[in-house]
N, C-alpha and C positions, 0 to 999 in steps of 0.2 A: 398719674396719667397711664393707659394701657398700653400694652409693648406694640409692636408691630404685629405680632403675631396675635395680639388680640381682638385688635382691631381685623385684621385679615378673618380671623374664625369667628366674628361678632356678622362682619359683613358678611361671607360664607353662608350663618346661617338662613338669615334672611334673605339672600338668593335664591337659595333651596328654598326656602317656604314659600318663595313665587314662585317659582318653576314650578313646586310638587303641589300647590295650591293646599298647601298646609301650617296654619297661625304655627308661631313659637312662644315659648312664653319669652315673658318680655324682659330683656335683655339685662338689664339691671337689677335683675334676680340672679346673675352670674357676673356679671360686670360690674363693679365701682368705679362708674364712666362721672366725665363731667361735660357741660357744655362742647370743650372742642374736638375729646371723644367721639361727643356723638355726631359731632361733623366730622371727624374720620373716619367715622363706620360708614355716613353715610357716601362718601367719596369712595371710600373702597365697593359701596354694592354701584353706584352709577360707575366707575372703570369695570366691573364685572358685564352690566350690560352694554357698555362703549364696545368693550372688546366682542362684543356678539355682534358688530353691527351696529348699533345704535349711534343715532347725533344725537346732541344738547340740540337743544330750540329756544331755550332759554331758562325761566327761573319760574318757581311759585311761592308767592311770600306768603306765609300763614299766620294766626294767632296776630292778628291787626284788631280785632276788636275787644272791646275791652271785655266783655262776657265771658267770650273764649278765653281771654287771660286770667282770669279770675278763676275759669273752668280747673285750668290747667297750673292754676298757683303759680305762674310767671308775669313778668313787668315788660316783656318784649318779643318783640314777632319772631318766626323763626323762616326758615327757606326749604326749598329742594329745588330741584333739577327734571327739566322737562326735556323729554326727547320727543323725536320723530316716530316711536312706538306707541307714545300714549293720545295721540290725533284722530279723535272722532269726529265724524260730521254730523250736524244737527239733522235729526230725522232717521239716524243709525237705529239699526235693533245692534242691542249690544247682550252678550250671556252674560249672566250674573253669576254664573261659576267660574270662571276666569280670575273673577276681582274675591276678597278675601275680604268679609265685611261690608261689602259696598256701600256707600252713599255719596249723596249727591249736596253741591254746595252753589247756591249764585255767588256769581265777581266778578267785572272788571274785567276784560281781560288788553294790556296796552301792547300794540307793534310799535317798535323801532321805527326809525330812521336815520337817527344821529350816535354816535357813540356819548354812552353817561358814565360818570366815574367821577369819583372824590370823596372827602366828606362832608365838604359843605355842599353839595347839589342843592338846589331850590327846586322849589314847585313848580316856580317859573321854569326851569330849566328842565324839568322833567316833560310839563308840554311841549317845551318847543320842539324836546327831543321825539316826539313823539308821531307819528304816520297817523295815528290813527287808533281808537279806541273802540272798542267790541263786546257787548252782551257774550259773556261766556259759563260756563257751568264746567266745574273741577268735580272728577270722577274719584272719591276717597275709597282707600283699599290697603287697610293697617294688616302688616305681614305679623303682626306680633299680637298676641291678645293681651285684650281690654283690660279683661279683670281674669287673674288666673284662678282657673277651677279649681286645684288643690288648696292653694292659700289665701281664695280670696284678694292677691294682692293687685293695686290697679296700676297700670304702668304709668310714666311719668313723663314727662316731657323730652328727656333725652332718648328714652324709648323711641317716640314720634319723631326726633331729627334723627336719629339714625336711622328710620324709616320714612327715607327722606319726605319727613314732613307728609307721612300716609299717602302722598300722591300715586296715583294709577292714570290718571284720564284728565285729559281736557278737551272741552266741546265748547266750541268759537259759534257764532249764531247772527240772525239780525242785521242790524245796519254797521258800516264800517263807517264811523264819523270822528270828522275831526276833531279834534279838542276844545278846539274855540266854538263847537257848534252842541258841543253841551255841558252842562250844570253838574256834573258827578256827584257833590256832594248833596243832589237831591235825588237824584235819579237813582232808580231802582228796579227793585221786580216782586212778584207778586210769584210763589214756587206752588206748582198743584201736584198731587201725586194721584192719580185715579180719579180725576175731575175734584178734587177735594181738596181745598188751599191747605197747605203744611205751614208755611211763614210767610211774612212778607220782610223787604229791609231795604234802607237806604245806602248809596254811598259813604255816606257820614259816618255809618258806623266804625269804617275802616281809617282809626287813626283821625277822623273830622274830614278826610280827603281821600279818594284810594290812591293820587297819587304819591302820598305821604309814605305809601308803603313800599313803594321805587324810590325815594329819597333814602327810605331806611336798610334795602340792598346794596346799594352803591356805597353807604357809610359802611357795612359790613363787612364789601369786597374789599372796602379800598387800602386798609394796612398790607393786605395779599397782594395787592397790584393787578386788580380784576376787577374787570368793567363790562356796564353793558354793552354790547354791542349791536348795530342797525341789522334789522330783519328778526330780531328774536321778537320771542314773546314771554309777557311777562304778566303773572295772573295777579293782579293787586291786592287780593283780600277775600275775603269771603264776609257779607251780610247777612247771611239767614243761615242758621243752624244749621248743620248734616244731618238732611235725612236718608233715614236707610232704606234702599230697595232690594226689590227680591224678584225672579223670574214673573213673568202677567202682571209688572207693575209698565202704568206710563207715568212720564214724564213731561209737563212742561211748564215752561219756565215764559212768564210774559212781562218784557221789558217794556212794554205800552207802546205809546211812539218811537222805539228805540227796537224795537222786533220780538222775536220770542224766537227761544230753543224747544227744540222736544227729542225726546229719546223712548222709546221700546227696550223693557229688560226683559229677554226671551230664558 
């Protein structure tokens, strides 16, 4: 396991590399991290922005499909942490020098109502818990590179949760609808980048259900003694690939009957 003080200069670097809007190489090129590692590093960079100011808003569950696991040579989704800095609104021009890597993902995204926590949560229990479900788009932005230029080497999965799970952005959109008033594991979107479809995907690809992927946060909290709580939000998965943009790209994202997002990268 790493000291405290690794974890402190693990998390350190990748602060600075948001702030100075410049990649590191990836961490495990100096680190012999493991899983809960990289959830310490990434708890030490979210207390770095807490202490700036920043709230938690809630969670974003990643690596729920299986492609992506496969991508990533892992068997289970991973998380981060959503603040009140990363809330864009649908229709925003957003810079793309800001974010490091950017790209863009559809998901899910579910509001609170009820407090969730355990290990056994149900499905059922995740709806009822639930206000309300939302057409959203997760803004990706890895502080760490891909693949390092000198060695070639590509970073790994604990890379990605210690950067907490590449999150920068999320963009809410569409219709606010109840649970019971739709189908998730059918429902989907259709992602265009400069009037040009990139992907399409269904619900289903996240886990057969996206609310499967809030059953598997609450199992994750719950040895910790942390739980969801009413009014967060919580981004369920991602269906379609990350695609990458760059400044004079648009964006939008059509949930069909369920609404659409769009964004301007300036």
């Amino acid at each position: 396991m790493l000291s405290k003080q690794q974890i402190a200069d693990a998390a350190d670097q990748l602060y600075q590399a948001e702030k100075e809007r410049q990649q590191i190489r990836a961490l495990t090129l100096s680190f012999d991290m493991d899983m809960e590692d990289a959830y310490a590093v990434q708890k030490g960079w979210v207390d770095r922005k807490l202490a700036d100011g920043e709230k938690v808003i809630g969670y974003k569950i990643g690596l729920t499909s299986r492609t992506m696991q496969l991508a990533m040579n892992i068997n289970t989704p991973d998380y981060g942490v959503l603040t009140d800095a990363m809330q864009f609104a649908s229709g925003s021009d957003i810079t793309a020098a800001d974010f490091l890597d950017p790209r863009i993902e559809c998901e899910f995204a579910f509001i609170l109502k009820k407090p969730l926590s355990g290990e056994n949560v149900s499905l059922e229990q995740v709806m009822d818990a639930t206000a309300y479900v939302q057409p959203a788009l997760e803004l990706i932005s890895a502080r760490s590179l891909r693949v390092d230029p000198e060695t070639g080497y590509t970073r790994n999965v604990y890379d990605t949760i210690a950067d907490n799970a590449a999150n920068a952005g999320i963009i809410c959109g569409g219709k606010k609808m109840a649970p019971e008033d739709i189908d998730l594991k059918w429902a989907g979107a259709a992602l265009y980048l400069n009037d040009d479809i990139e992907d399409t995907g269904l619900g289903a690809a996240v886990m057969g259900h996206p609310g499967h992927g809030i059953r598997w946060v609450c199992r994750r909290f719950a040895p910790h003694g942390i739980g969801l709580e009413p009014r967060q939000v919580i981004l369920s998965g991602s269906f379609t690939r990350p695609i990458a943009v760059k400044p004079g790209d648009r964006v939008f994202a059509d949930y069909g009957e369920y609404g659409s997002i769009q964004l301007n990268f300036v």
